[in-house]
C-alpha positions in Angstrom: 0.0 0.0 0.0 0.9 3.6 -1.2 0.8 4.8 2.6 3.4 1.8 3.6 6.1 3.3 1.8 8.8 5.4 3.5 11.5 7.7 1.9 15.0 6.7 2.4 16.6 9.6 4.2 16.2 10.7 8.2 17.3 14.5 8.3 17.5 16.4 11.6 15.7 19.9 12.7 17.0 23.4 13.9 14.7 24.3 16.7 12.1 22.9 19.4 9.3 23.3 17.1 9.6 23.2 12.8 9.9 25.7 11.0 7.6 26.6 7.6 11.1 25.5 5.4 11.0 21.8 7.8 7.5 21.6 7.2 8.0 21.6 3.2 11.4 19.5 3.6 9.2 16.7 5.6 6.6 15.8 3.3 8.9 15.7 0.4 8.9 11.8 -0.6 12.6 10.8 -0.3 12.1 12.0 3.6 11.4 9.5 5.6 12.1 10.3 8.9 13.4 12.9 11.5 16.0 12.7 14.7 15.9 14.6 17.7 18.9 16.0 19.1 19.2 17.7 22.5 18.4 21.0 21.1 15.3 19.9 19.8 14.5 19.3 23.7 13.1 21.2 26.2 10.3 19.5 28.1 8.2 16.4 28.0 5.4 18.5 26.6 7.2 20.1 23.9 8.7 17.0 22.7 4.9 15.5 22.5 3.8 18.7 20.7 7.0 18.5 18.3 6.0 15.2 17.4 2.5 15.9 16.9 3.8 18.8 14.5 6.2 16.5 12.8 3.5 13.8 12.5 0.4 16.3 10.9 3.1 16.6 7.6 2.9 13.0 7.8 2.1 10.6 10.2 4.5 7.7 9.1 7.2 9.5 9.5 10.0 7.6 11.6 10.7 9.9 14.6 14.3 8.9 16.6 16.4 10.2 19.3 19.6 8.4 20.8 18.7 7.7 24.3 21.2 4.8 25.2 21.9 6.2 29.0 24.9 7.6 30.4 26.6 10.4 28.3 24.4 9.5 25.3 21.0 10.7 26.4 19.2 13.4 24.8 16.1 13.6 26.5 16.6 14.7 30.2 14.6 17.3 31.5 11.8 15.2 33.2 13.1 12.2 32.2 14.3 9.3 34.2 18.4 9.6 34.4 19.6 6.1 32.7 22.8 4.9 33.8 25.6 3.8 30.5 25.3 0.3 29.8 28.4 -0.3 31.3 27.1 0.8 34.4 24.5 -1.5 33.9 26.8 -4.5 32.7 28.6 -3.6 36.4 25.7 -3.4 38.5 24.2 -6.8 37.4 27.4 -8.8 37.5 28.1 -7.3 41.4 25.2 -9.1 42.2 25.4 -12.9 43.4 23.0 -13.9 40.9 23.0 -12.0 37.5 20.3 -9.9 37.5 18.8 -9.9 33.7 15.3 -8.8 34.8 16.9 -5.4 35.4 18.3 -5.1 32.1 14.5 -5.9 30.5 13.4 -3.2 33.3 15.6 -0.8 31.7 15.4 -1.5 28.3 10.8 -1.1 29.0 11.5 1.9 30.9 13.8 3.8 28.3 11.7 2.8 25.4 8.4 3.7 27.6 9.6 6.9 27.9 10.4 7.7 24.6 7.0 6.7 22.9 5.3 8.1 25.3 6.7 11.4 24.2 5.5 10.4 20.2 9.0 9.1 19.1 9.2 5.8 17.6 12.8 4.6 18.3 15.9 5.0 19.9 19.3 3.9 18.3 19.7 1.3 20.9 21.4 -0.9 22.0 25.3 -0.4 21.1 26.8 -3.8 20.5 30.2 -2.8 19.9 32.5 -5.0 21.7 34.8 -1.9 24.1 36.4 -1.3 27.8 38.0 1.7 27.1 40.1 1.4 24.0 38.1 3.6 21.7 37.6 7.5 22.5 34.3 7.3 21.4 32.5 4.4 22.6 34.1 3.2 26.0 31.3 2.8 28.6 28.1 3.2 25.7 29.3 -0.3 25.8 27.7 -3.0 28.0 31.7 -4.8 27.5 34.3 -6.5 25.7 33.0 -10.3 26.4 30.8 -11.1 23.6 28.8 -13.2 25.7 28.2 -10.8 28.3 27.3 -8.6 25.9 24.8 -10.7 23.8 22.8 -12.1 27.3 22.2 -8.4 28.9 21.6 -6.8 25.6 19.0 -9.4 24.6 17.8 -8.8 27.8 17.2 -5.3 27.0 15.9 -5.9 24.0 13.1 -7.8 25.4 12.0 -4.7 27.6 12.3 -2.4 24.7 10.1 -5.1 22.4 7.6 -5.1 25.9 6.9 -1.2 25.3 6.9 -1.4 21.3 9.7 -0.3 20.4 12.1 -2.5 17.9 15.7 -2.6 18.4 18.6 -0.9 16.4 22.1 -2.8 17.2 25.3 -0.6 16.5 27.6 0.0 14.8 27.9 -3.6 12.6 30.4 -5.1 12.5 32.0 -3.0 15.3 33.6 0.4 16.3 34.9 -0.7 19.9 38.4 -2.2 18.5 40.3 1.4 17.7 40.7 4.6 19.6 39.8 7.2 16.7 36.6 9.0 16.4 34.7 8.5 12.9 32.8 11.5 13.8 36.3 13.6 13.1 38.8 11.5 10.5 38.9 8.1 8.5 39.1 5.5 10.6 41.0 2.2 10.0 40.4 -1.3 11.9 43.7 -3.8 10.9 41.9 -7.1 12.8 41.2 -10.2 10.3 37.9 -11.6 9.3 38.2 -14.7 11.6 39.3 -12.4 14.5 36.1 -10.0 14.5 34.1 -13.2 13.6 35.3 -14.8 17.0 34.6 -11.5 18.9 33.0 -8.5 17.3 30.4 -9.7 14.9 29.4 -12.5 17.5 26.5 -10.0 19.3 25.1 -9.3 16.3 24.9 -12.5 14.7 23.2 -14.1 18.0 20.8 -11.0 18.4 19.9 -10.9 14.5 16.4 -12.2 14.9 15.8 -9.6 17.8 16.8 -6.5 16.1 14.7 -4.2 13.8 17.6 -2.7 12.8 21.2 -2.2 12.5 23.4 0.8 12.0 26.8 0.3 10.2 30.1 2.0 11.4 32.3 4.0 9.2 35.4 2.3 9.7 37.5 0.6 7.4 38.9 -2.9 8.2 41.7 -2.5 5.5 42.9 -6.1 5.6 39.4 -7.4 4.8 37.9 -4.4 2.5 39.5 -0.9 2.6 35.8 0.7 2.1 34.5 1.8 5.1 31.6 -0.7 6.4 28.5 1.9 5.3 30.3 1.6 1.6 30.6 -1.9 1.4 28.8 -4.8 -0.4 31.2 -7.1 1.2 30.2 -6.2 5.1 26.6 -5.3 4.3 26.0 -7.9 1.5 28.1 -10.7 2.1 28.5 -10.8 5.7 25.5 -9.1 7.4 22.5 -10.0 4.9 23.9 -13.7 3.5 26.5 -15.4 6.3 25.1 -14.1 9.3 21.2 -13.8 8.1 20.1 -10.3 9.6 16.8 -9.5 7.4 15.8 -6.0 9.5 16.5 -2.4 8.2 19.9 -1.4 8.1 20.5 1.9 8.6 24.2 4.1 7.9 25.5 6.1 10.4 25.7 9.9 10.1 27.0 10.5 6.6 27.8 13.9 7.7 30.9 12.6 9.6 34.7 13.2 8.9 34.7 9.0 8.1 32.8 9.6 5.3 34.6 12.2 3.1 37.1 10.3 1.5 34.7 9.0 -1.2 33.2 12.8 -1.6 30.1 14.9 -1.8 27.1 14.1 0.0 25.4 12.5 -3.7 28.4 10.4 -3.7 28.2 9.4 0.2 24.5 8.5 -0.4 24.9 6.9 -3.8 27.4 4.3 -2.4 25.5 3.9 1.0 22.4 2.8 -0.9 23.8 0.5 -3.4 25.9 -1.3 -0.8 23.1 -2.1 1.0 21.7 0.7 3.0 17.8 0.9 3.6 17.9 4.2 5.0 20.6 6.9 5.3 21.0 10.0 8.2 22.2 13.5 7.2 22.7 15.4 10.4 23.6 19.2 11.2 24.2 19.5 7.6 20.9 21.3 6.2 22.8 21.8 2.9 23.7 18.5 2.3 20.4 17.1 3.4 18.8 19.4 0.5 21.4 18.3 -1.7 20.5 15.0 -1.1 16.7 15.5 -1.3 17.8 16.2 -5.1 19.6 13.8 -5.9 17.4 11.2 -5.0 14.8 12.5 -6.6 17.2 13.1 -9.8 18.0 9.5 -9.8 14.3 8.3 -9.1 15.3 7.0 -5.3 12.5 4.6 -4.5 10.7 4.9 -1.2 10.9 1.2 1.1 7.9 -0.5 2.6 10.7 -2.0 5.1 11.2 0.9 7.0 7.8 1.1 8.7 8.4 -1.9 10.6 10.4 0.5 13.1 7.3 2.2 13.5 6.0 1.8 17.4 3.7 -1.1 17.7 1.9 0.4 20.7 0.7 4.0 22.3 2.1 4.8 25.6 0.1 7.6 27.9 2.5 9.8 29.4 -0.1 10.8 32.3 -0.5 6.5 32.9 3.2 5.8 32.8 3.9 8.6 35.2 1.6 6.4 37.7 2.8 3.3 36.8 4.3 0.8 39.7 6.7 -0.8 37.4 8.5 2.3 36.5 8.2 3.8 40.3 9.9 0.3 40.5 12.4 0.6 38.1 13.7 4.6 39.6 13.7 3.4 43.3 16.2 0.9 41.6 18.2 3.4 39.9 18.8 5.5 42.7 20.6 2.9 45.0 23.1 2.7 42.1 
């Protein structure tokens, strides 16, 4: 059906409401969904009523937000204060007996949160494999043992599925093995194939049935394919959709970042994201580019996806009802004796 089909391209917005220009940018076709940043936020109420505006140009637009916990949380202000999932990863295993349902807890209580303020998803949970090496994942990680890593974040996954929300794993096939920052320069990985298939790619090959989506990292593992993993057939073809079996919604990371340059302008970022296997693509804090990439794919006759609305939320939450309810009261006496 007609109304199934999503454009290709999440875009970011300037303010805490839209503007008459965001407005027009939304409902063209190749847009197909927004993200929220922390200046976007103010309140619980304005984020409902930005969502409301965003959904009356179009109410299947995707709306997303990261809001993994720790220093990666952009909604605060009257929000419950989530702890990094390494904080998490450390509270359960201080326990005598590992504590799982706490993880599910968390992962219902962050995703509760979020749709109750008219968002659909949050770009959780981080499955890199990290405990401190890299400068910008360290404690967004839940650890570097792949199986601790697989049992709490399919714990939290379950939570997050309980509220209606699906689950986007990042960043395949794994940004915790190198210090550098794709946000600011190319970024090169020199591990084997059989070495990040023993440790890296092991979370999201045992979670692949659980996740809605995956976001790819834009990092180059030189000695397997010197294209970055957002720009390559090989990881996103080969590896992630044939070997391992992942049929969701993959989704590239910011193309806006420094990673990306080295192949060129944004037509040529989002040219080579789709055809290597991209579903969907995210232009942030780059309103130029995003434009520039609104024409291009509707130059080169883009085609919108019916696979994106599956990360739609599957359920309505009331904010007034979750306010009252015992299991989140639950969850933040919990918190606070961490």
């Amino acid at each position: 059906m007609e109304n199934d089909l999503l454009g290709r391209l999440i875009i970011d917005i300037e303010g805490t409401n839209l503007t008459h220009e965001e407005k027009f940018i939304l409902s063209t076709p190749q847009v197909g969904g927004v993200i929220l940043f922390s200046r976007n936020i103010a309140s619980v109420n304005q984020v409902k009523s930005l969502c409301m505006e965003i959904h009356s140009v179009d109410s299947n637009l995707l709306v997303a937000v990261d809001q993994e916990g720790g220093r990666v949380q952009r909604l605060k202000k009257g929000y419950t204060s989530l702890p990094s999932m390494q904080e998490l990863s450390s509270y359960i295993f201080q326990k005598k007996k590992e504590e799982l349902g706490f993880a599910i807890d968390l992962g219902w209580l962050m995703a509760s949160e979020v749709i109750a303020s008219g968002l659909d998803i949050s770009f959780a949970p981080v499955l890199d494999l990290d405990d401190s090496r890299s400068s910008i994942i360290g404690d967004r990680s839940i650890g570097d043992n792949p199986d601790v890593v697989i049992r709490i974040a399919s714990a939290f996954i379950e939570g997050m599925n309980q509220a209606g929300m699906q689950a986007t794993g990042k960043h395949f096939p794994g940004h915790g093995g190198i210090y550098a920052d794709s946000h600011l320069t190319f970024s090169q990985d020199s591990r084997s194939l059989s070495e990040l298939e023993s440790h890296d790619l092991l979370p999201f090959d045992a979670l692949k049935h659980q996740l809605g989506a995956v976001m790819t990292a834009h990092i180059s593992f030189l000695n397997i394919d010197t294209k970055i993993a957002t720009f390559s057939t090989f990881w996103l073809q080969n590896i992630l959709r044939n070997k391992i079996g992942f049929s969701g919604v993959i989704l590239s990371d910011d193309l806006s970042m420094k990673g990306t340059d080295y192949v060129g302008d944004i037509k040529a970022k989002v040219k080579k994201a789709l055809q290597s296997g991209c579903d969907m693509v995210l232009i942030c804090n780059d309103r130029p580019a995003a434009m520039e990439a609104i024409n291009f794919m509707e130059e080169e006759k883009i085609s919108q996806s019916h696979k994106a609305t599956k990360l739609k939320a599957s359920q309505s939450i009331s904010w007034a009802d979750l306010e009252n309810d015992a299991r989140r009261k639950d969850i933040i006496g919990k918190l606070n004796t961490i």
